[in-house]
Every structure is written in C-alpha cells, then in structure tokens.
N, C-alpha and C positions, 0 to 999 in steps of 0.2 A: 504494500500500500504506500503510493509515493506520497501521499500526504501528511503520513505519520512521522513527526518529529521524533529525533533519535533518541534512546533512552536518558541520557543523560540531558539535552535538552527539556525534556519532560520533565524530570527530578529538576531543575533549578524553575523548570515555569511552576510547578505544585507549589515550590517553596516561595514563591511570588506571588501565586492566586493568596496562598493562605494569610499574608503578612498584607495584601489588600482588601482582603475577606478582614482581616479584625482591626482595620483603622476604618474609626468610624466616619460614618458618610449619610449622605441625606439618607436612603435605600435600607440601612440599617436603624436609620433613627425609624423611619418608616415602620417598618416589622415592627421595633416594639412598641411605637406609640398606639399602633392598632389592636396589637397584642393585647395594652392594657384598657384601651376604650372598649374593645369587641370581643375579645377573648380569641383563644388559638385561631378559631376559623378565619376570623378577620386578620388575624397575622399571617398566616399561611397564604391566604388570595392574597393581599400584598405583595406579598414576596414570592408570587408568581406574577404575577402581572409585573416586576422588576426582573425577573430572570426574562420573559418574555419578553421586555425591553431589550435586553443585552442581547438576546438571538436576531432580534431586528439590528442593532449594530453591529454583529456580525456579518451578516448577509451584506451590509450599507459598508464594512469596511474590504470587506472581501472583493466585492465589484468595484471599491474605490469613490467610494460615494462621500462616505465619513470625510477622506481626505482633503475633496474638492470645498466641503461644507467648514472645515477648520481652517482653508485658507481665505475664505470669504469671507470681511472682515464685516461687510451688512451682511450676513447668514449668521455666522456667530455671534454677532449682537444682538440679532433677533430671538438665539436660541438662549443667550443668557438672560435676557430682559422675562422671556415666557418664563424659564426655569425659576427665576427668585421669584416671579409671582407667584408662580406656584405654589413655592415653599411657603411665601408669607401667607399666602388662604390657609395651607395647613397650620402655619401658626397660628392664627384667629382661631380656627375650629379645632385644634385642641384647648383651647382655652373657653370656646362658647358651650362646647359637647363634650367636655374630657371625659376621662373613666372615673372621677367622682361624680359626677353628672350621675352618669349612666348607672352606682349602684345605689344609687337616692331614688333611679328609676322616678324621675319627677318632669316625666312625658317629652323624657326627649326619644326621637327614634331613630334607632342605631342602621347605620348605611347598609346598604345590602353589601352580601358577597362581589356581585358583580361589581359595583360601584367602587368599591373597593382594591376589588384587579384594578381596575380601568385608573385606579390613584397612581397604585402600582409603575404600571405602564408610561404612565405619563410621568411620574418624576424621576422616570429611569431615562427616557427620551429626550425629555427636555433639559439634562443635565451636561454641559457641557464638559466637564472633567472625565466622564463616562467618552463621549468622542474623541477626547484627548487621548484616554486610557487604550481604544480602540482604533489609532493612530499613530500613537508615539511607542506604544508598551508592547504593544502583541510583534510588530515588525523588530523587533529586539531580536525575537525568535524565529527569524526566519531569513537566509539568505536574501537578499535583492536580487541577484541572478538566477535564482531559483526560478525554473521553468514551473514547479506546482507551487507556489507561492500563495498564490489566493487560496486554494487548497487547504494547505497549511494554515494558513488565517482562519477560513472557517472551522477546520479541526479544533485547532486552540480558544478559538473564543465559543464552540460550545463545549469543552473540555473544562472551559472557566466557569461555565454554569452549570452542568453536572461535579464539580466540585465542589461550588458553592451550596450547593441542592441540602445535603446532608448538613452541613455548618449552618447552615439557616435555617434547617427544622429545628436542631437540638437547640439551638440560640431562642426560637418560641416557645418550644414546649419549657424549658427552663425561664422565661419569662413568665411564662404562664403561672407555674410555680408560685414564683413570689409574689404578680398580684394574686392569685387565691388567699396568702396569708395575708394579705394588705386588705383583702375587702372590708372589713369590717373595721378599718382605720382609713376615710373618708379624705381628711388631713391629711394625711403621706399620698394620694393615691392626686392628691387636688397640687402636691409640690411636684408629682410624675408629670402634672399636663402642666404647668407652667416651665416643667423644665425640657420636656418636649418644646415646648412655643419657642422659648429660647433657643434652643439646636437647630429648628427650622430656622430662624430668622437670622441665624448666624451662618448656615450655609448656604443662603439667600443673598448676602453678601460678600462672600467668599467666592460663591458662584460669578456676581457681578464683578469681581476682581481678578478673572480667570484670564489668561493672556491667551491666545491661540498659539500653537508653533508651526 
C-alpha cells in the first residue's frame, strides 16, 4: 500500500496526534462543556460532529484546497472572523443555558443531539488553527516529491481521527464522572459554565490573532 507511511514515521506522527490531542483547544473545550450541560450523549455528538470536521479537512487538504484557503488572506479572514463568533455564541450560551441551568431543570431545553453534531462540525471548520494544522503539520510527514502524497495526506489525517476517537470517549465518559458527583453542588457546576464562557472567549481571540503561513 503506497500510501502507508513507514513504520517509524507513524510512531513519531502517534506521538504528535497524542501531544495535540491533550493541548487544549476550542474542540476539547467543546466535548466537555457539552458533556457537563447535556451529559455523555451530548459530549459524544460533539465530538463527532468535530472528528467529522477534520475528515472534511482532510479531503480539503489532500486535493489542496486547505492550502489555497491559508494563502488567501480575505479567505482566512473570513474564516477567523466566523470562527470567534462562533466561539463567542458558545460563550453567551454556556452562561445563559449552562449545566447548572439545566439540573435546577427550570425550563430550559437542552439542544438536540443533532444540533449538537452540527456545533461540533462547525467549530471544527470554522477554526483556523485546524487548516493551519492540516497544512503546515501533516506535510511534515510526507515527502514533497512523493508521487502518492495526497494519499498519504488522506491516510494521516484520518489516522489522526481514528486516534483521536478512543482519547475522546475516555476524556467524556471521565467527565461525565465528575459532573455526576457535582450535581447536587449547583455552585461548582455554575463556576464549570463560567469557566467554559471564558475558554471560549479566549480562543475566540486567539483565533483572531492567528497569522496564516
């Protein structure tokens, strides 16, 4: 299979997914802010509907789409402009709907599944550091004169999401964990959504200070 990267390239890309898999990011803040508003279901479509982003930038960096979109400097302003908004809605609405909201149960009602992917999805698309990641980082591992190159691209970036797959269920179900023992403490569960709002709104700006390469 000429698209499979050689063993040893694989062993330092693993050890790459896993050291970006645990430096947090919007995509993470994501899963558990859901996690603790919605419970596991709601964490889990989240973070599908973000894995589901990252196989579309696959596909977008493989054909060389991602590339053309990084050097556009109105394209990637556009997409950093969408992406902090985005963030910032989630920040407002963990803080108008948080998961102390929701176990006072005092008639808010909780997002569907669907709607929930579709958060997913979009704050994994609309992230510019994700097209960076899928541009600058994945060709790390891949010759340029490589004849199966694109190949290889698609290999590794869904290789990055079936690795992610497993590290981000145990990451919910272990959230889940602790709001269970937090319900009944309203208080701690009301400083979880204000410190979600903050983590959005802080990679809201982060995002908008994102340079292209």
């Amino acid at each position: 299979m000429d698209f499979v990267p050689s063993a040893s390239v694989l062993v330092a890309y693993s050890i790459a997914c896993f050291v970006l898999f645990v430096t947090p990011g919007p995509d993470m803040s994501l899963f558990l802010a859901k996690t603790v508003s919605g419970g596991r279901k709601a964490g889990l479509a989240a973070m599908g509907g973000a894995l589901v982003g990252c196989c579309v930038h696959t596909l977008l960096a493989a054909l060389g789409i991602s590339a053309l979109l990084a050097a556009s400097e109105t394209a990637f302003l556009v997409l950093k402009v969408v992406g902090a908004l985005y963030l910032l809605w989630l920040s407002i609405d963990a803080i108008r709907g948080g998961s102390a909201l929701n176990v006072r149960t005092e008639g808010h009602k909780p997002s569907s599944l669907w709607a929930t992917f579709l958060v997913g999805v979009g704050i994994n698309l609309t992230n510019p550091k994700v097209v960076l990641f899928f541009v600058t980082f994945l060709p790390q591992f891949v010759d340029a004169g490589d004849p199966h190159a694109s190949g290889k691209l698609l290999f590794l970036g869904i290789y990055f999401v079936l690795f992610s797959l497993p590290l981000a269920v145990a990451l919910i179900y272990a959230a889940e964990k602790v709001i269970a023992a937090l319900k009944h403490r309203p208080r701690l569960l009301r400083v979880l959504d204000y410190s979600f709002a903050g983590l959005f709104g802080a990679f809201a700006i982060k995002i908008l200070a994102t340079q292209a390469r």
